[in-house]
C-alpha positions in Angstrom: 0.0 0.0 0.0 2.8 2.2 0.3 4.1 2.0 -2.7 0.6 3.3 -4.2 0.1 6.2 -1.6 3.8 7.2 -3.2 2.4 7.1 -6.8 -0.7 9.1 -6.0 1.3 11.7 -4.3 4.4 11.9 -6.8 1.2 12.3 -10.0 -0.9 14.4 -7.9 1.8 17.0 -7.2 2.3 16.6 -11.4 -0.9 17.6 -12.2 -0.9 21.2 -10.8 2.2 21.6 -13.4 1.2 20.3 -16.5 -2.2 18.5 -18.2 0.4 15.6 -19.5 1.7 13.5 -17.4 4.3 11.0 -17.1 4.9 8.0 -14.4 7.8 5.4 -14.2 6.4 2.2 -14.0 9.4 0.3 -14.4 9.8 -1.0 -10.8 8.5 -4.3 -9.0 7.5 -6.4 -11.6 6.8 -10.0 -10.8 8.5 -12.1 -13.7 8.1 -15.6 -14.5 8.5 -18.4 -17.3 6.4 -21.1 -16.8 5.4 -21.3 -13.2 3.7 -18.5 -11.5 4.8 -20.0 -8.5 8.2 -19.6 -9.0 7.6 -15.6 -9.8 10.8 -13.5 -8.7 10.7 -9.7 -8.2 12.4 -8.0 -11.2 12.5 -3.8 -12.0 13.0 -2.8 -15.6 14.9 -2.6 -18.1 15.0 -6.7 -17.9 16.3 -10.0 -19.8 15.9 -13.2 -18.9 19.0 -14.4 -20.8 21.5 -14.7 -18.3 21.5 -18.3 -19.8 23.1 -16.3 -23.2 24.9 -14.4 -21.6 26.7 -17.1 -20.3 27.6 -18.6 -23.2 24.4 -21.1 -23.7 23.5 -22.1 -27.4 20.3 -23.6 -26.1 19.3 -20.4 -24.7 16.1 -20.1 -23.3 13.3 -18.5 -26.1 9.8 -18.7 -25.5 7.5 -16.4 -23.4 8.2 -14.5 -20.5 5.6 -13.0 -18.1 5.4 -9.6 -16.5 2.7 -8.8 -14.0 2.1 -5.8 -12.1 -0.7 -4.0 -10.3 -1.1 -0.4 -10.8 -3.7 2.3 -9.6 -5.6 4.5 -11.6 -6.5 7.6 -9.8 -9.9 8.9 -10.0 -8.4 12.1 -11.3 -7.6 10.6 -15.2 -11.2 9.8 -15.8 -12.2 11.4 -18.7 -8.7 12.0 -19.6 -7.0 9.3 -22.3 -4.1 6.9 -20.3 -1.5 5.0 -22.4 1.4 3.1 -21.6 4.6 3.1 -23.4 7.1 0.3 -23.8 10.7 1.9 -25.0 11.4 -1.8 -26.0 10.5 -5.1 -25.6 11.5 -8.1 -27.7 10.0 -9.6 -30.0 6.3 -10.3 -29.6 4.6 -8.2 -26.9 1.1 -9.2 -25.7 -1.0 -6.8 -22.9 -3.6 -7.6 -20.9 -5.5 -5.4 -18.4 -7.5 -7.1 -15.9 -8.0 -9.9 -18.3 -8.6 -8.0 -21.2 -6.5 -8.0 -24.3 -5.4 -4.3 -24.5 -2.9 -4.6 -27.8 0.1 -6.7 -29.3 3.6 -5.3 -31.1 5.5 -7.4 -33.1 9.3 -6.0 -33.4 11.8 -5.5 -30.9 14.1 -2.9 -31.7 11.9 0.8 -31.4 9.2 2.5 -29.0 5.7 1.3 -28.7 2.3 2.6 -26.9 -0.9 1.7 -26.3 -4.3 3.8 -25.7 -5.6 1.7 -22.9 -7.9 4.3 -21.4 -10.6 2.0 -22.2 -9.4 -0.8 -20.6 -8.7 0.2 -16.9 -11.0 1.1 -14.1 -10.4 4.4 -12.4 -10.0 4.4 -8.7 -8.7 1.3 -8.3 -5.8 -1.1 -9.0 -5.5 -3.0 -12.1 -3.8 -6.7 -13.3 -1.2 -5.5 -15.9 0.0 -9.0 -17.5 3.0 -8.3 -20.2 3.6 -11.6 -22.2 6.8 -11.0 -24.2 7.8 -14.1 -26.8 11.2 -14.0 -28.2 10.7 -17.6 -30.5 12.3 -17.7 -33.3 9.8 -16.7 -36.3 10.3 -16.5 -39.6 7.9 -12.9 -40.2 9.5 -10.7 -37.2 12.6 -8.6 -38.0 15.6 -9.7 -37.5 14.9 -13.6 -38.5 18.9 -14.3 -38.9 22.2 -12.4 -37.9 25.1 -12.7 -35.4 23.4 -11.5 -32.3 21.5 -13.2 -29.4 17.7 -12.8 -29.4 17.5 -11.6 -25.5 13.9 -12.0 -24.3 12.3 -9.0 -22.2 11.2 -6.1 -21.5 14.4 -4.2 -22.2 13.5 -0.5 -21.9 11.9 1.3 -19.2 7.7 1.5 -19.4 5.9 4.2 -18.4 2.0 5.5 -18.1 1.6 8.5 -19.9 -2.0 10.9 -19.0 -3.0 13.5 -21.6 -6.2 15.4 -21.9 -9.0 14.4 -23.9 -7.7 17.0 -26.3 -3.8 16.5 -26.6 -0.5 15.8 -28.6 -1.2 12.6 -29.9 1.5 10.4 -27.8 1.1 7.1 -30.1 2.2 8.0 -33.6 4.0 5.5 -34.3 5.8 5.5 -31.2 6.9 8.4 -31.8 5.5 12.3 -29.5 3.4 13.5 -32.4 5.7 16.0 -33.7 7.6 15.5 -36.8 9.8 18.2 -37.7 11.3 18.5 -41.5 14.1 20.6 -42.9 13.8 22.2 -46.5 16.4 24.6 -46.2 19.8 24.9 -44.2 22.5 27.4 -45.0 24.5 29.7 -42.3 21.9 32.1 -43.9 18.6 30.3 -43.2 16.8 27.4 -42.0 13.4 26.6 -43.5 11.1 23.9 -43.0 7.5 22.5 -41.2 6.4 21.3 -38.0 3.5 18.8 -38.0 2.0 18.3 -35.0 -0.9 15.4 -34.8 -3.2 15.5 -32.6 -6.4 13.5 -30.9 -9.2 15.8 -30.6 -13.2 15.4 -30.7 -13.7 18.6 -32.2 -11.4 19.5 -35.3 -12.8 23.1 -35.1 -10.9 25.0 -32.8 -8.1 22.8 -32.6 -4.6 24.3 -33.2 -0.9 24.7 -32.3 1.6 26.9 -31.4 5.2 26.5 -31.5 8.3 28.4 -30.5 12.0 27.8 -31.4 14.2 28.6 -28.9 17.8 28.8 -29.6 20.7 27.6 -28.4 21.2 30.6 -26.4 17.4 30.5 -24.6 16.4 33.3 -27.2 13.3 32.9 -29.1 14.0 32.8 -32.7 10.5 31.9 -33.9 6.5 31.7 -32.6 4.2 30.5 -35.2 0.8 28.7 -34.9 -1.5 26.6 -37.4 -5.1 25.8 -37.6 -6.1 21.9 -37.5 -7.3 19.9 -40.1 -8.3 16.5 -41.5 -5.1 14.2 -43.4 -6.2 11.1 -44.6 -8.5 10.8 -41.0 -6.0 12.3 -38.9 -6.1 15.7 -37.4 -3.0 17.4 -38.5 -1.9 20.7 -38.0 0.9 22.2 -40.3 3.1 25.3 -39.7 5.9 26.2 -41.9 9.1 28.3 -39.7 12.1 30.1 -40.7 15.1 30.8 -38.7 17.8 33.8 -39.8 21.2 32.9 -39.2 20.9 29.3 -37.8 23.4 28.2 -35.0 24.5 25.1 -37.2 24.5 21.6 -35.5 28.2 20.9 -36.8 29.2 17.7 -34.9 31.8 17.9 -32.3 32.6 21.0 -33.5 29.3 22.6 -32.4 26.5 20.5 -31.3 23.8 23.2 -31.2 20.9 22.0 -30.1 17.8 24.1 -30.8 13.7 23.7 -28.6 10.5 23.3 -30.1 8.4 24.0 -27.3 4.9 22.8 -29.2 1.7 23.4 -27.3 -1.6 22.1 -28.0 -4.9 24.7 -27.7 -9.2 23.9 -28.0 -10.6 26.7 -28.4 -7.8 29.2 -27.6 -7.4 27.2 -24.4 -4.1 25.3 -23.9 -4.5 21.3 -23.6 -0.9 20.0 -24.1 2.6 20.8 -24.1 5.6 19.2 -25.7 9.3 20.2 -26.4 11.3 18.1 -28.6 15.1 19.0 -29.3 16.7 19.6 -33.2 19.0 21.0 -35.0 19.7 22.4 -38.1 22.2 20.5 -40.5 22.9 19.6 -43.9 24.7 16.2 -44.8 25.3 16.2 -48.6 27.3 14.0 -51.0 28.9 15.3 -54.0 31.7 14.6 -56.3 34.1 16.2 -53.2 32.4 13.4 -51.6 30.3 13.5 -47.9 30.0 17.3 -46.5 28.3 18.4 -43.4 26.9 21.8 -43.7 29.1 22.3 -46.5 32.4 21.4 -44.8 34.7 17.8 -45.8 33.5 15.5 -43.5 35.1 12.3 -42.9 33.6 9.2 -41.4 36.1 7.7 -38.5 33.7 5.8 -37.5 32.5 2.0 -35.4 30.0 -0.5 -35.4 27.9 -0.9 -32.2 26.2 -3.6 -31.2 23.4 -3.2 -28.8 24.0 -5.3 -26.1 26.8 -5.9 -23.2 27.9 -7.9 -20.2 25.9 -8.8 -17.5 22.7 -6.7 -19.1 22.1 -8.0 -22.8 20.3 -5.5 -24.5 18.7 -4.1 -21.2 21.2 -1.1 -21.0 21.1 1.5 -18.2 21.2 5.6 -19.1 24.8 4.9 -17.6 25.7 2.7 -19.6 24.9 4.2 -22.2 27.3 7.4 -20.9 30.2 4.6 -20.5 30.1 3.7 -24.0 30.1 6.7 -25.8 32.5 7.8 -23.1 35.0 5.1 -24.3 33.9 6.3 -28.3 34.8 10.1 -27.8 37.9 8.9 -25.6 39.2 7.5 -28.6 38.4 9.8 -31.3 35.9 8.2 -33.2 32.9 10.6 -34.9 30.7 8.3 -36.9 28.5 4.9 -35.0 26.8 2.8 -37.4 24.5 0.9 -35.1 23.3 -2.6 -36.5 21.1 -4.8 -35.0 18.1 -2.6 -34.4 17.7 0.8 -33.0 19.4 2.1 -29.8 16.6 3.7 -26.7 16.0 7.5 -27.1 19.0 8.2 -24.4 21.7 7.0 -27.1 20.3 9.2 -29.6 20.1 12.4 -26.9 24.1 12.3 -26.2 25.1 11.7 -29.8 23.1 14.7 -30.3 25.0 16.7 -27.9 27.9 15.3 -27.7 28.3 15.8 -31.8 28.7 12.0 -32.7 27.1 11.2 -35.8 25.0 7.9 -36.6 24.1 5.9 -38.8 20.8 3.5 -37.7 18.1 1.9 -38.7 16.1 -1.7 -39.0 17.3 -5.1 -38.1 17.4 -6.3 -41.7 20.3 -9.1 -41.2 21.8 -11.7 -43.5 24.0 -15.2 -42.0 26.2 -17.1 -43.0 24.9 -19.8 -40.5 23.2 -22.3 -43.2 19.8 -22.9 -40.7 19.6 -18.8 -40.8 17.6 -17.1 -43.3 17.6 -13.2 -43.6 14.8 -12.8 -45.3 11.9 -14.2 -46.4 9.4 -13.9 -49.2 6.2 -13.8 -47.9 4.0 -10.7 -47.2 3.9 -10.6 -43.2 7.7 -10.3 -43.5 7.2 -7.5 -45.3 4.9 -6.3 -43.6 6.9 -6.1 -40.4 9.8 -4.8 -42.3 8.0 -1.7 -43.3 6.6 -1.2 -39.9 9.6 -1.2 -38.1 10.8 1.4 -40.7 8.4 3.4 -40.3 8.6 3.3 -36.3 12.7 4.1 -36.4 11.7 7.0 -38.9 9.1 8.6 -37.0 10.6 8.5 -33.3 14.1 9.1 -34.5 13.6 11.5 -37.7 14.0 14.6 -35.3 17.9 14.0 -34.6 19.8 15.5 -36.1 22.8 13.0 -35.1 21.2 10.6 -37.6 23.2 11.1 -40.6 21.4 8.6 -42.6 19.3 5.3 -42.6 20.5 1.7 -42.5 18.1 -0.5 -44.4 20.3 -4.4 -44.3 23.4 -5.6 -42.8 25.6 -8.2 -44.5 22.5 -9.7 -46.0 22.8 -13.0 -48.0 21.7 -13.5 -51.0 20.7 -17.5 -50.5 16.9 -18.9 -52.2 14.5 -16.3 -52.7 16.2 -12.5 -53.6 15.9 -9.4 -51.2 16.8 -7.6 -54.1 13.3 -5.8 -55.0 12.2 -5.4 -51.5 15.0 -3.6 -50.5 14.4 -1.0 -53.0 10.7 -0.8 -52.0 12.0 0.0 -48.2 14.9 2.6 -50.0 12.0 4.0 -51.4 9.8 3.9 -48.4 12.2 5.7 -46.6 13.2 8.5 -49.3 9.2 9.4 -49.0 8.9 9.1 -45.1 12.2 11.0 -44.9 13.3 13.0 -48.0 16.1 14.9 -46.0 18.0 11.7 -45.3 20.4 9.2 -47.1 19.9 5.5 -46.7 22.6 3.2 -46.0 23.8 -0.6 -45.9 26.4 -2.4 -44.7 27.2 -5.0 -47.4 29.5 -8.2 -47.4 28.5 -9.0 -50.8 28.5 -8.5 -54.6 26.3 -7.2 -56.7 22.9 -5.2 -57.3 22.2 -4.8 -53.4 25.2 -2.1 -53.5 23.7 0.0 -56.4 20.2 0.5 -54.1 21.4 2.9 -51.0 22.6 6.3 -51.1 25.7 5.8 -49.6 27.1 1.7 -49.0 29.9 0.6 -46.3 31.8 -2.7 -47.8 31.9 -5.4 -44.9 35.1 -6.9 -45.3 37.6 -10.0 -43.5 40.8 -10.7 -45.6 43.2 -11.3 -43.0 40.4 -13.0 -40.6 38.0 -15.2 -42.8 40.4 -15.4 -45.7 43.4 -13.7 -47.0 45.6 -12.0 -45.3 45.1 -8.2 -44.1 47.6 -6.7 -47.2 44.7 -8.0 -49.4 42.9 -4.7 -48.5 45.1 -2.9 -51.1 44.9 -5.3 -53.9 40.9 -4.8 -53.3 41.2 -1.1 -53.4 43.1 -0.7 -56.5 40.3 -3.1 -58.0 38.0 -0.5 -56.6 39.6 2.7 -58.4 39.9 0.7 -61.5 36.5 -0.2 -62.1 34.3 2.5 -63.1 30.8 1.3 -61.9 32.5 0.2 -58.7 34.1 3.9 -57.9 31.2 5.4 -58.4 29.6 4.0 -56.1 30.0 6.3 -52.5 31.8 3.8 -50.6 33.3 3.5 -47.5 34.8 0.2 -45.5 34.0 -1.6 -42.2 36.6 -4.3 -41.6 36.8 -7.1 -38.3 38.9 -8.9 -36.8 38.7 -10.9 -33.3 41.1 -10.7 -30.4 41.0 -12.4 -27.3 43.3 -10.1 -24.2 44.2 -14.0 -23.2 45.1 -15.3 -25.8 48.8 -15.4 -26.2 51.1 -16.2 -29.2 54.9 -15.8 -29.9 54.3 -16.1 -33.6 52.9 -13.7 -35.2 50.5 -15.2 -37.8 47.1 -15.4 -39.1 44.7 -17.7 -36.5 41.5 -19.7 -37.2 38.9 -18.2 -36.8 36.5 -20.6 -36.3 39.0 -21.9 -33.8 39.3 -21.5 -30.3 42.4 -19.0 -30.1 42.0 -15.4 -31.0 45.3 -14.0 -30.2 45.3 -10.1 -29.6 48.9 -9.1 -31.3 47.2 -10.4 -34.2 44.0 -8.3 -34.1 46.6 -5.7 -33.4 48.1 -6.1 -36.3 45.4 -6.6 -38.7 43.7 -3.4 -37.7 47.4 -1.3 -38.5 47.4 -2.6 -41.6 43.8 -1.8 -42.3 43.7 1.7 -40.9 47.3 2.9 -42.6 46.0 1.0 -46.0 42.9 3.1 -46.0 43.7 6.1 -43.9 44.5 8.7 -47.2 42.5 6.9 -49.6 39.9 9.3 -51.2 38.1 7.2 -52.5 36.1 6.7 -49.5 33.7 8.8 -47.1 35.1 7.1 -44.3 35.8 3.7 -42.7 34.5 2.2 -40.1 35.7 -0.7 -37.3 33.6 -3.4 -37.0 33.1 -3.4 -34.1 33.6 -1.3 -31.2 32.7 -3.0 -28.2 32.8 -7.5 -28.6 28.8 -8.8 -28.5 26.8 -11.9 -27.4 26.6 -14.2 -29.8 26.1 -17.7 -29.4 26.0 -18.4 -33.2 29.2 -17.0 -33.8 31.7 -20.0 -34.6 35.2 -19.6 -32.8 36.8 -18.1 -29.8 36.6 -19.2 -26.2 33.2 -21.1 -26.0 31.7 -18.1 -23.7 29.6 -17.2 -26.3 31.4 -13.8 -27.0 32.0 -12.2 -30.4 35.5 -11.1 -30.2 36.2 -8.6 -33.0 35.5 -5.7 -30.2 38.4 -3.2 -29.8 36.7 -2.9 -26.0 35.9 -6.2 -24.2 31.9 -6.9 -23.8 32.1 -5.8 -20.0 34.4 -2.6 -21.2 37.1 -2.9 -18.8 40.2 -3.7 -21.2 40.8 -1.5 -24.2 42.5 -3.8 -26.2 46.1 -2.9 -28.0 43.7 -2.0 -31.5 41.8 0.5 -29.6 45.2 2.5 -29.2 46.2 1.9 -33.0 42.6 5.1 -33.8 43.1 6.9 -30.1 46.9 8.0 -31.6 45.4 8.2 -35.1 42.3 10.1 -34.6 42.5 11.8 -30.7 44.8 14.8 -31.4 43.0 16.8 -28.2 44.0 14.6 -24.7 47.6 13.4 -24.9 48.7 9.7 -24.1 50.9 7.3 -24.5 50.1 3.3 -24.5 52.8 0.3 -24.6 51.4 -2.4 -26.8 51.5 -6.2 -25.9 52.0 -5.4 -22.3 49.9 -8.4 -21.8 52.5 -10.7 -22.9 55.0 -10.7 -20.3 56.7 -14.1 -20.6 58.9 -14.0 -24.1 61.4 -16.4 -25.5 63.5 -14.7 -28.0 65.1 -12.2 -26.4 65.2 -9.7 -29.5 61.8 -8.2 -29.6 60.0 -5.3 -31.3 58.5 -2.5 -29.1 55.4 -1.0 -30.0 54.5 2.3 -28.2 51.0 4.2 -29.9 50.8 7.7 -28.9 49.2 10.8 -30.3 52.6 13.3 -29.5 55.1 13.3 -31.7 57.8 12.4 -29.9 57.9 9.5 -27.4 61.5 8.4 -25.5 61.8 4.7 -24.4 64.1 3.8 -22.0 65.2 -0.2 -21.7 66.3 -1.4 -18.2 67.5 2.2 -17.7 69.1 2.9 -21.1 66.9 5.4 -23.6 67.0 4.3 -26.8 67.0 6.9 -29.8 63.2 8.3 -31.1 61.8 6.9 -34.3 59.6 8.5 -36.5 56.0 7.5 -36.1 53.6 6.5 -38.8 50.2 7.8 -38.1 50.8 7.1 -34.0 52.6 3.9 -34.3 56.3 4.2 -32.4 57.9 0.9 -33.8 61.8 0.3 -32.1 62.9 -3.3 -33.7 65.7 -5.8 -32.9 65.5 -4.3 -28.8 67.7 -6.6 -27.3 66.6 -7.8 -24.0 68.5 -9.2 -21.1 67.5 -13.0 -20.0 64.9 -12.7 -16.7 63.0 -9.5 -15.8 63.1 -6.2 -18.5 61.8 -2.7 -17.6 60.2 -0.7 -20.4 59.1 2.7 -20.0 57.9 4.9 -22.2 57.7 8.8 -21.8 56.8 11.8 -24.1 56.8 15.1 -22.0 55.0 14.3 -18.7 53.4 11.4 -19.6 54.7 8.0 -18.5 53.9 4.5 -18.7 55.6 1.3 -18.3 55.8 -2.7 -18.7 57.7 -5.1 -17.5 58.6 -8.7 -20.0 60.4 -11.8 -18.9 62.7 -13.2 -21.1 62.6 -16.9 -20.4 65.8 -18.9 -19.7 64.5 -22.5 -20.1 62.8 -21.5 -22.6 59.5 -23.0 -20.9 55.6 -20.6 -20.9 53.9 -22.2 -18.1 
């Protein structure tokens, strides 16, 4: 009872500030699988995967049950109550007291439901989430990499509006949809839609004011209501002199639309939403933002970690990106789904750009299928577009939208769908580029704007020199440099995994040695580093993943191509190879292979990556002379170490780090 007389205090207090409000529901759900009797206590966000997590390929999919009472006061009758999922994956079924309230199908975006209808005021009410994470063959993604965590893996909350009010459930999305037509350092044009649920389209309308970044208001418009397609829309074009440009990490301005609601010249709702104004362009100069170069250093994200799966904190969210602007990086092509709103906030003000977009994902496991031919595929397909689109659309982060990731081509052809979505998108979004990330020949390049080549010589086959031989190809071939290219390239690395000899693993085997993630990633990034050819190129991937399917590595059921371990406490060697490369702000210094204290030979190469441009290292005492580095890579060869303990220590101004390697006399590793 006192956790109820604490929600009717905490929303009564809220309604003497606003007519919307908003309630956390997140907390004290009682979750179980099969047996209500064995029901444990669980707060949100929330998988039941620890079973994945832990390495399990028999991980546990099939439905999971949420159940929770919550009051309605007396106070929201008459008004309209929804509830809001930020994610839950895949199938999501509600029930209120019994009844069925709604289903979603998709587990990557935002979902609501109106379920004003369905609760009884004054009292409590039975809320029963059934969330179904089967496999099915009609539910983006049906094949890929990643492990399908079950739950509800975003926060929930009960949102209260008026009878007349923003409309909350478009799409998932608040209602407002802002649109750029226009953005120069002279001028920034475009429309603000607002939708809204009313019972009386007459006297309905909207008012909205931009406020700069500097709290001044640079614009107040309003717009009279009317019927779209049986929706009640209201439309107001604005125009804003001499913009504050959102220009990355340069200058993340970040403008308000406060949007407000009014009946009859009475106000009913209130919204702010933040933008900004940019313009990313490609030309024959290549990508631009706002009319400067811009190149893509950029990473692949997955969505999940350690510990949590997919059920990321707000923190967490910090830590990452945290880690990503630590090392330089400005691009994140995020596969896998979309990330929760709190991702797409910080890359908006931190200046990180994105790409994103739906879980369209190929295999290369033979009892994986990435797509599939049949209309309720489709069907889904296009509605998780159009969900990523609507709640995302006013970031101005998003650079452009990723439509399929290292889709196969195996039976029935993606081919013609994939333009359908490329179109679907163009017309929900004309201001943006599409995107995909492509392991594969042919036609499915020539569809997206812009296309990012997923390559592996040097891991799957080849070896990492091959890189060149495939970018020569590329400037050769007319079609093929046309095309407005960049390159994502992986590699795993294990931090335990130790070899003396430097040379090209297995990867479907169980030993991922670091030094040679280390140095597949310096040949890739010094191969590809002044080659115009490209917009950018990208790391695949940032932070290691769950995945079960993926064959190779320890048997924990981690994808090791990471540059960060999944629980983000080692920055492996290859992270250092970009933070000298790309960080020229926070000075450092970093001694590779540190991890590999016990040598034989006792002639070895010291690696130091740094972003200064001169770095003194001093053997047992003695400093050696400098070298010249190549793009952060110090490189002293043939150092000749003494049998027993070494000291190493590196030093550039007032920085200092050191390592310590054993030079084995018996010539024994235990």
């Amino acid at each position: 009872m006192k956790h109820f007389l604490s929600l009717i205090f905490t929303l009564l207090a809220a309604t003497t500030l606003s007519a919307r409000q908003s309630y956390d529901v997140s907390q004290n759900w009682k979750f179980f699988t099969y047996n209500e009797s064995q029901a444990i206590t669980v707060n949100l966000p929330h998988t039941w995967n620890n079973d994945a997590l832990g390495g399990r390929a028999d991980y546990f999919r099939g439905t999971g049950n949420y159940l929770r009472y919550i009051e309605m006061l007396p106070e929201w009758e008459g008004k309209r109550v929804f509830i809001r999922f930020g994610g839950s994956n895949a199938v999501t079924d509600l029930l209120i007291n019994g009844r069925h309230a709604g289903q979603h199908r998709g587990g990557s975006d935002a979902f609501l439901f109106e379920i004003t209808n369905f609760v009884s005021f004054s009292e409590r009410n039975l809320f029963w989430v059934m969330v179904n994470n089967s496999q099915m063959i009609d539910i983006l993604p049906t094949a890929g990499p990643d492990n399908a965590y079950g739950g509800i893996f975003r926060k929930v909350e009960i949102i209260v509006t008026d009878r007349e009010a923003i409309n909350p459930n478009n799409m998932g999305a608040d209602g407002v949809t802002i649109t750029t037509t226009e953005v120069s350092e002279q001028v920034a044009k475009g429309t603000l839609k607002v939708e809204l649920l009313t019972d009386n389209l007459r006297g309905a309308e909207a008012l909205v004011e931009i406020v700069a970044p500097n709290g001044r208001v640079v614009e107040r418009k309003s717009g009279k209501a009317r019927n779209e397609e049986g929706k009640v829309v209201v439309t107001i074009p604005f125009e804003v002199s001499r913009p504050t440009l959102w220009q990355a990490a340069e200058n993340p301005a970040l403008y308000e639309f406060r949007v407000r609601s009014l009946q009859g010249g009475e106000p009913c709702d209130s919204i702010t939403v933040r933008s900004g104004f940019r313009n990313f362009t490609y030309t024959a100069n290549g990508l631009s933002l706002n009319g400067k170069p811009f190149i893509a250093r950029g990473v692949i994200m997955h969505r999940d970690r350690s510990l949590v799966g997919t059920a990321v904190s707000a923190d967490n969210v910090t830590d990452d990106l945290d880690i990503i602007n630590e090392m330089g990086a400005n691009t994140i092509y995020v596969v896998g789904g979309s990330m929760g709103r709190e991702f797409y906030d910080e890359c908006d003000r931190r200046g990180l750009v994105v790409i994103t977009g739906i879980p369209f994902t190929g295999s290369n496991i033979l009892n994986q299928k990435g797509y599939f031919n049949t209309e309720s595929f489709r069907k889904n397909g296009r509605q998780q577009l159009d969900e990523t689109i609507c709640q995302l659309a006013h970031h101005p982060s998003i650079m452009a939208w990723n439509l399929f990731t290292e889709m196969e081509i195996r039976g029935e052809s993606p081919i013609d769908y994939l333009r359908e979505l490329n179109s679907r998108a163009k017309s929900l979004d004309p201001t943006r580029m599409t995107a995909g990330l492509s392991n594969q020949d042919g036609d499915i390049n020539f569809i997206t704007d812009l296309i990012v080549w997923s390559h592996t010589f040097g891991w799957i086959e080849g070896q990492p020199e091959d890189i060149t031989i495939w970018q020569r190809q590329m400037h050769s071939h007319s079609e093929w440099s046309a095309l407005r290219s960049a390159v994502a390239y992986r590699c795993g690395g294990n931090v335990l995994d130790i070899s003396e000899v430097l040379e090209k693993p297995i990867a479907s085997g169980s030993l991922h040695p670091e030094r040679w993630q280390t140095h597949f990633h310096d040949v890739y990034m010094n191969s590809l580093a002044a080659d115009s050819l490209f917009w950018g190129s990208f790391i695949n991937c940032m932070f290691d993943f769950g995945s079960v399917n993926s064959i190779g590595g320890d048997g924990t059921g981690i994808n090791d191509s990471g540059i960060v371990t999944f629980d983000r406490l080692t920055r492996k060697d290859a992270y250092y190879i970009y933070k000298a490369a790309w960080n020229e702000t926070v000075p450092f210094i970093h001694i590779a292979e540190k991890r590999w204290k016990r040598r034989r030979e006792s002639t070895q190469n010291i690696i130091v990556y740094s972003n200064q441009p001169s770095v003194k290292l001093i053997v047992n005492g003695v400093a050696l002379d400098s070298v010249e580095p190549v793009n952060g890579k110090h490189l002293w060869e043939g150092v000749s170490l003494m049998p027993g303990r070494n000291t190493i220590e590196a030093k550039s101004g007032n920085l200092t780090e050191k390592a310590t390697i054993e030079i084995l006399t018996n010539n024994i590793i235990l």
